[in-house]
N, C-alpha and C positions, 0 to 999 in steps of 0.2 A: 563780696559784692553787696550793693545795697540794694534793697527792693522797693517799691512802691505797694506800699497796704491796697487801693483799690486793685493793682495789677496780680497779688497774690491773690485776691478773694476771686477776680477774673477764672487765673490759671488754675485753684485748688477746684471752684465747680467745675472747668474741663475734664479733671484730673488729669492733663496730657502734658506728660514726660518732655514734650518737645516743647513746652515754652524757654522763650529768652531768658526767665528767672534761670532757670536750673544748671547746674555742674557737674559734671562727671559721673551721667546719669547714662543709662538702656538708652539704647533705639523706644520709637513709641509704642513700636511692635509689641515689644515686651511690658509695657508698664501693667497688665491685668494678671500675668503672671509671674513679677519678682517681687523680692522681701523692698519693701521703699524705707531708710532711713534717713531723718532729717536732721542736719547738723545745723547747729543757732551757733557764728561766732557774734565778740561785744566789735572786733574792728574791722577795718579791711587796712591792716599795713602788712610790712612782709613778713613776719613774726606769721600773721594768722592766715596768709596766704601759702605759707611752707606749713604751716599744722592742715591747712586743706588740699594740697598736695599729695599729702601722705595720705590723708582719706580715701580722697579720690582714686590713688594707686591700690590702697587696700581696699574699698569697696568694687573693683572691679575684677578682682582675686576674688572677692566672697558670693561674687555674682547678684550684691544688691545696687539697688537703683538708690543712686545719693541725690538730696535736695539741698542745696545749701544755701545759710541765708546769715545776714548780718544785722543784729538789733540794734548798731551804732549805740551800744549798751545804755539803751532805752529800757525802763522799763512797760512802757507801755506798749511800743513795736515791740519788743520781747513776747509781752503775753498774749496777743496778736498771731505773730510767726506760731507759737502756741499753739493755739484757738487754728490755724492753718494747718499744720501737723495732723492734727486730731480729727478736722475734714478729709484731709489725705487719707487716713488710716493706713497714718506711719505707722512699721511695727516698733518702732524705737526713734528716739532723739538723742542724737550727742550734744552737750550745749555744755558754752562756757558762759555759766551766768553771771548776769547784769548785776544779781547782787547774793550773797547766799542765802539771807534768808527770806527778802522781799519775793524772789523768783520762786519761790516753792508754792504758794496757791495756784498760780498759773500751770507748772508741772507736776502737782498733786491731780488736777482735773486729767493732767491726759495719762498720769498716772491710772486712775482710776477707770480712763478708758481700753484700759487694756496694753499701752502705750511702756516699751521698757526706757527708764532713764538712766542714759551714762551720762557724767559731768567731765568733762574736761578741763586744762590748763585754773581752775578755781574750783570748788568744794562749794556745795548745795547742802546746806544744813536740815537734813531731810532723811531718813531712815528706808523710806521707798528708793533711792538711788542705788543702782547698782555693782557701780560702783567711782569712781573717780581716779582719773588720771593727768598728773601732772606730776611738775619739776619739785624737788624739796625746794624752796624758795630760801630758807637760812641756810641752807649749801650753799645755796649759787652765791649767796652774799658773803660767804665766809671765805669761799675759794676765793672772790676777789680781796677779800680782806687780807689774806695772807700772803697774797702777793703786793698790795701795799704795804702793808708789814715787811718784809723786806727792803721794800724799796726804802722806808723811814729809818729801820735800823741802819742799812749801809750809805745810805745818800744823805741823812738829815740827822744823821748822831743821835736816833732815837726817841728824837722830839718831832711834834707836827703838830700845826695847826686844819684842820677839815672843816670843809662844809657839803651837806648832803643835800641832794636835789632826788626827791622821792616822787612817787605818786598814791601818796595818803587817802586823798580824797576821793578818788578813783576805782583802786580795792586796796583797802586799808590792809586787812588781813596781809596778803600776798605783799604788799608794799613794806610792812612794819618788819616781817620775817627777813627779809633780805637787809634791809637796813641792818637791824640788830644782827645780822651773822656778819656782816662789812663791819660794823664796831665791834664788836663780839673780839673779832681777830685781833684787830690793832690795838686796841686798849690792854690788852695781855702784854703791849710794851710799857703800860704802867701810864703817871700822872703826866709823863712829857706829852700825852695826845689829847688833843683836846677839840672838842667838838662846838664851832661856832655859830652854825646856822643849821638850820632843817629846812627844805621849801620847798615845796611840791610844784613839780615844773615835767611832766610825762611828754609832750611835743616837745620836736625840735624849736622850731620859733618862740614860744614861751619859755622854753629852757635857755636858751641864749640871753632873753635879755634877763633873766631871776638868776640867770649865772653873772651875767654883765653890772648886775644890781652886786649881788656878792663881791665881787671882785673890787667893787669903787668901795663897800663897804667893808672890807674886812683887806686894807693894804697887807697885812704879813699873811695872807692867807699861802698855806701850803697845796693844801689837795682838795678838790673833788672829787666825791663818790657821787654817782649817778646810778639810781636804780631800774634805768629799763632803757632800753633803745634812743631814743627821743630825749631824754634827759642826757645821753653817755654824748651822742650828736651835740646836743645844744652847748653842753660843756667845753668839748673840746674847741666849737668853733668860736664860742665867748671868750678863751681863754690865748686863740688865734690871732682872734682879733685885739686882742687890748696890748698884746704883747709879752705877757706876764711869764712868769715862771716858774708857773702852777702845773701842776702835775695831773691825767685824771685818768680815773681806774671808774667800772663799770660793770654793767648787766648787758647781758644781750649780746647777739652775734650778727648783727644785719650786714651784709654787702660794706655797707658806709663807712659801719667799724673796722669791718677789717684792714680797708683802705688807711686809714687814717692809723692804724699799728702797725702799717710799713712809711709812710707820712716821715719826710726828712723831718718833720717840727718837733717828731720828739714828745707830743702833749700826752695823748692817749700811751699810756701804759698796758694792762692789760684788761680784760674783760671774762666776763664767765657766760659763754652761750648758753643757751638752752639746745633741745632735740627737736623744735618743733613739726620736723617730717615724721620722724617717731615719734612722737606723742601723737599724731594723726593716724598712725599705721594701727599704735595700740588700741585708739579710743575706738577707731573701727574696728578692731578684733574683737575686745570686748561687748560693742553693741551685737556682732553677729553672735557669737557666743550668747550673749542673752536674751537675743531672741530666739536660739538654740534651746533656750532652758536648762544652759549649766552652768553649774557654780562656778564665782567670779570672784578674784581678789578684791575687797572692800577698797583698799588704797593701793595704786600701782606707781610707782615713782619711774621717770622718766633723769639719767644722768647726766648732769653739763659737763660742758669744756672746759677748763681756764685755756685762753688763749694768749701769750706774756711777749710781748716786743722784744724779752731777753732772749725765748724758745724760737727762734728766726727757722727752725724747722720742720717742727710743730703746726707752727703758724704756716709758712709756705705750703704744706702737705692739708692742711684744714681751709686757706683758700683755695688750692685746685678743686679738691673734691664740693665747694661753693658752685665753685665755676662749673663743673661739669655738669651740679643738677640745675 
């Protein structure tokens, strides 16, 4: 959820629990005597609404008051939300920051105020963090890798031509990781695979048409790798539309994809989820834990899925349990 800067500065001098900003917070009864931790995500799509999920379920297990807020991975709303934490006299922040290292003077001050930091779903290049927790990112790209690998050894004699729709510009790190484990795989079939375009296309609507750009440009084009949700979407529905008989493999686990891996069209192949209800469950274990004052694992990894249109049971047993939370 987004928030409005004048309405956070409103509600932080209330200090009351019960404004419209807040999520999966105490009655206001309670707000003068439970632990308050504030979690900073960069969106609000379903990805980071199932990592708040799992917060909200585990901070109400740990019996602290959760704040949640979204810097639309700004970083000036980022350092803001901050600066609102540190009025609060949050005992902790979980935050996936805006950027790793631009976001550290803003979380050094509330460091400094007493303030524990866990990083979430990206890495804070900072030594006061206590720790971080997310996805190995060149896993996730390699489990999809190798199930496109397969599908080029048996369906295309071991040759293929790809083009990848990433999000570089966005967080580079985490983007370039899963790229390189998606090439990583398949190039282990040798010189027949060959890599034609890179474009950074993270929305579904921009991915469509920089997938739809691809496709008029590169005629023999074989496959799509798409590195996150919104690219995996934009993909398959450019490749819907134009008709082709282009293949595409992916990151991410959204509702959308799954659909479209049972989809008579055949486009979407497979994908590699992430845990994002567990990665919320942990990141809030961790922050109670360190406001506890006990030692923390420096880096926690959180395991994906592959999910493959061949595993039709796999897959049916990974939608229900979708459907049910």
């Amino acid at each position: 959820m987004t928030f409005g800067i004048n309405k956070l500065v409103r509600w932080a001098s209330l200090l009351s629990v019960a404004c419209a900003g807040m999520l999966g917070q105490a009655s206001a009864a309670d707000t003068e005597t439970s632990t308050r931790v504030v979690a900073i995500s960069i969106l609000d799509d379903l990805f980071f609404r199932d990592v708040a999920a799992g917060m909200k379920a585990q901070a109400k297990k740990e019996g602290i008051t959760l704040v949640q807020m979204n810097s639309n991975h700004d970083l000036v709303t980022e350092s803001r939300l901050i600066d609102n934490a540190i009025r609060l006299k949050a005992s902790a922040i979980v935050i996936s920051p805006a950027d790793a290292n631009l976001s550290v003077p803003a979380l050094k001050k509330a460091h400094d105020s007493g303030i524990k930091i866990v990083a979430y779903n990206d890495a804070v290049n900072a030594d006061f963090v206590l720790a971080t927790v997310r996805s190995n990112q060149q896993a996730l790209g390699a489990s999809t890798g190798e199930a496109a690998r397969a599908h080029i050894s048996s369906k295309l004699g071991g040759k293929a031509r790809v083009g990848v729709l990433c999000f570089d510009s966005l967080l580079p790190a985490q983007s370039d990781a899963r790229v390189q484990g998606f090439l990583g795989a398949i190039h282990k079939l040798g010189s027949g695979v060959v890599l034609l375009a890179r474009k950074d296309a993270w929305e579904a609507n921009t991915a469509i048409k920089v997938a739809s750009e691809m496709l008029k440009a590169y005629p023999d084009l074989d496959i799509i790798y798409a590195a996150n949700e919104g690219g995996t979407v934009g993909a398959q529905l450019a490749v819907k539309s134009m008709t082709r008989a282009v293949k595409v493999f992916g990151t991410d686990s959204a509702r959308q994809e799954l659909d479209m891996l049972v989809a008579p069209d055949e486009i979407l192949l497979a994908v590699t989820g992430q845990s994002p209800y567990a990665m919320g469950v942990k990141a809030m274990e961790a922050a109670a834990l360190a406001i506890q004052g006990k030692a923390l694992q420096k880096n926690m990894y959180v395991d994906g899925t592959l999910l493959s249109r061949a595993d039709k049971e796999a897959l049916a047993k990974y939608r229900e349990k979708s459907t049910s939370n």
